[in-house]
N, C-alpha and C positions, 0 to 999 in steps of 0.2 A: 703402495709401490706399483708404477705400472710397468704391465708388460712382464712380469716376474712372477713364475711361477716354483714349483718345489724343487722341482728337477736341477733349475737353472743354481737357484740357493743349497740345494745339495752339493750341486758342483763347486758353486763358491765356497763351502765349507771344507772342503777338501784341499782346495787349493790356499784357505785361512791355514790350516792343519802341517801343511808344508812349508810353510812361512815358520809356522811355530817353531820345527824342525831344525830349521837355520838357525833360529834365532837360540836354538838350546846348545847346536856345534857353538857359535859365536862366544858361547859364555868360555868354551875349554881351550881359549887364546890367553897367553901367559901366565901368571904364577894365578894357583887358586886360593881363594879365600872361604871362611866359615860363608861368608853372603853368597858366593858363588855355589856352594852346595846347596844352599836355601831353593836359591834361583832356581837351581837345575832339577831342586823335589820335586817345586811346584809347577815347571812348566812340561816335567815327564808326567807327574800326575793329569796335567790340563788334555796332553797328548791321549792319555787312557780314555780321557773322560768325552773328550771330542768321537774318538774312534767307538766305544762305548752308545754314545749319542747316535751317530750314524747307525751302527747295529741295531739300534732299537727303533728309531723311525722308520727305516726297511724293514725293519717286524712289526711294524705297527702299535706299540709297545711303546704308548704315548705317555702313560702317566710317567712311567720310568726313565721318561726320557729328561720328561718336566724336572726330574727330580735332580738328574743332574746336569740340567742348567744352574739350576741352584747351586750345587757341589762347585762349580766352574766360576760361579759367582763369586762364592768363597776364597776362592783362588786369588781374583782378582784384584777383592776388597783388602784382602789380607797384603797383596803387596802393594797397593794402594797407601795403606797404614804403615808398610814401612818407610815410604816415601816423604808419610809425614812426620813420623818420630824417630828415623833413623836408627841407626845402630843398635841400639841398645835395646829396641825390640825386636832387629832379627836375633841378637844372643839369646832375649829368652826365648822366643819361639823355637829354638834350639833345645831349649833345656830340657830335663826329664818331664817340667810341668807347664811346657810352650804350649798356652792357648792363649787365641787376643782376649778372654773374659778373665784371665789371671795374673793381666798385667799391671801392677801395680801402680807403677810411676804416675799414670793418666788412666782412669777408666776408658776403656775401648767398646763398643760391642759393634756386629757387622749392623745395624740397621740404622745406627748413627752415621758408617761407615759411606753407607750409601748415600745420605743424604748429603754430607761432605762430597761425595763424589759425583753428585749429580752438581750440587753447587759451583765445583771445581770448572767442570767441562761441559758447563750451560746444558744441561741437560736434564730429560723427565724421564727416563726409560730406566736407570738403576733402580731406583727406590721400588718402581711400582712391579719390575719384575723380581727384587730383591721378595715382596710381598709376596705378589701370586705365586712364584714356587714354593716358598715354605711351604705351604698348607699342605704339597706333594711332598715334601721329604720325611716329615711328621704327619703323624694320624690324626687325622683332623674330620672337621663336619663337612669342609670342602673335598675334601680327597673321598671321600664314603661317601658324598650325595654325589660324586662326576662319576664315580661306578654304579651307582644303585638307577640315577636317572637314565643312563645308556641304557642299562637292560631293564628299566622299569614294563616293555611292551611283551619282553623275554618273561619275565615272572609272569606275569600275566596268564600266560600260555604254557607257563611250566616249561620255558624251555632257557636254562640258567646255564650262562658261557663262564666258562673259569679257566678261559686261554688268557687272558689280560688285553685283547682285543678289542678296546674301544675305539671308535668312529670319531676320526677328528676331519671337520671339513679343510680345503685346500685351503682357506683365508691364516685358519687354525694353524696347520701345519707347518707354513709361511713364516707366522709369528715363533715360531718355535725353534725354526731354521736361524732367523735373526737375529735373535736375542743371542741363540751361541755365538753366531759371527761374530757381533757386537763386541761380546764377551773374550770374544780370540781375540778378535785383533787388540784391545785397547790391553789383554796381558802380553802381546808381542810388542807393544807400544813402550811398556813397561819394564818387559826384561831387555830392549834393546838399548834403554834412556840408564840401565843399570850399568850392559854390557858397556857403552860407549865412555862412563861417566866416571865408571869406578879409578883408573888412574888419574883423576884430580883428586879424588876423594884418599888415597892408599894409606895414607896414616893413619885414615880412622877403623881401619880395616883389622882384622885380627888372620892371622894365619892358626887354617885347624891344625 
């Protein structure tokens, strides 16, 4: 990216953020449905998780940030997957035992999900960031060797930091900024293709 630094994608994230915002009033125009509550979980949670994100790159509180890109990720793929199977996997996602790994009708899982959706929208950027954050959301050999090698010069000298203070360079930082945009806009993309769609769709709807 040229010419683009953090500062500048910090502020694009914010103004991603506000977009979202809209796009979650948009959903509470005319009667609501079970999908419309779906909608409006995942795009308050996406809101947490954006604002969230922001709080932790101004505190420099990078792995935790990593992690919920991922979280965000989730968000996405998951309504991505209803786009593909419809209705009747928002009802279960509803139900007392709503996860995409329990859905019967069709095996789902998110990393299938991603590669569907990169296939969808000619794209390489899901799958591989669907990957590199796992390993921060789950404890892993990668999440324990990206803290042990930052302060591998700190052991050393006996001098061990346990703020969560790891050193990410600006290219670093950048990519971390991105991937959430990425991740915003294409679930604003999605609750808007809902908001706009669902009165052709309204039979198949259920009222809660």
């Amino acid at each position: 990216m040229t010419n683009i630094d953090s500062n500048k994608l910090n502020t694009e994230l914010i103004l991603t953020k506000g977009k979202l915002i809209e796009s979650f009033k948009a959903m509470y125009k005319g009667e609501l449905f079970h999908e419309d509550i779906f909608f409006m979980g995942i795009a308050q949670k996406s809101l947490a998780n954006i604002q969230g994100f922001l709080d932790l790159i101004e505190k420099k509180n990078y792995l935790m940030a990593i992690a919920l890109i991922r979280i965000n990720l989730d968000s996405l793929l998951t309504i991505f997957a209803i786009n593909i199977h419809g209705t009747n996997l928002t009802k279960h996602l509803l139900s007392e035992d709503g996860r995409i790994d329990t859905y019967k009708q069709t095996k789902i899982s998110y990393s299938n999900l991603a590669k569907d959706f990169d296939k969808k929208h000619n794209s390489k950027w899901c799958l591989s960031v669907f990957k590199n954050c796992s390993s921060f959301v789950h404890t892993s050999s990668s999440y324990l060797s990206s803290t042990i090698m930052n302060y591998e010069n700190d052991i050393s000298k006996n001098k061990i930091c346990f703020n969560g203070d790891i050193d990410y360079n600006e290219k670093q930082i950048c990519e971390l900024l991105s991937a959430m945009i990425e991740i915003s806009n294409y679930l604003i993309f999605y609750i808007d293709n809902y908001s706009n769609s669902k009165k052709s769709f309204i039979k198949n709807f259920t009222k809660p």
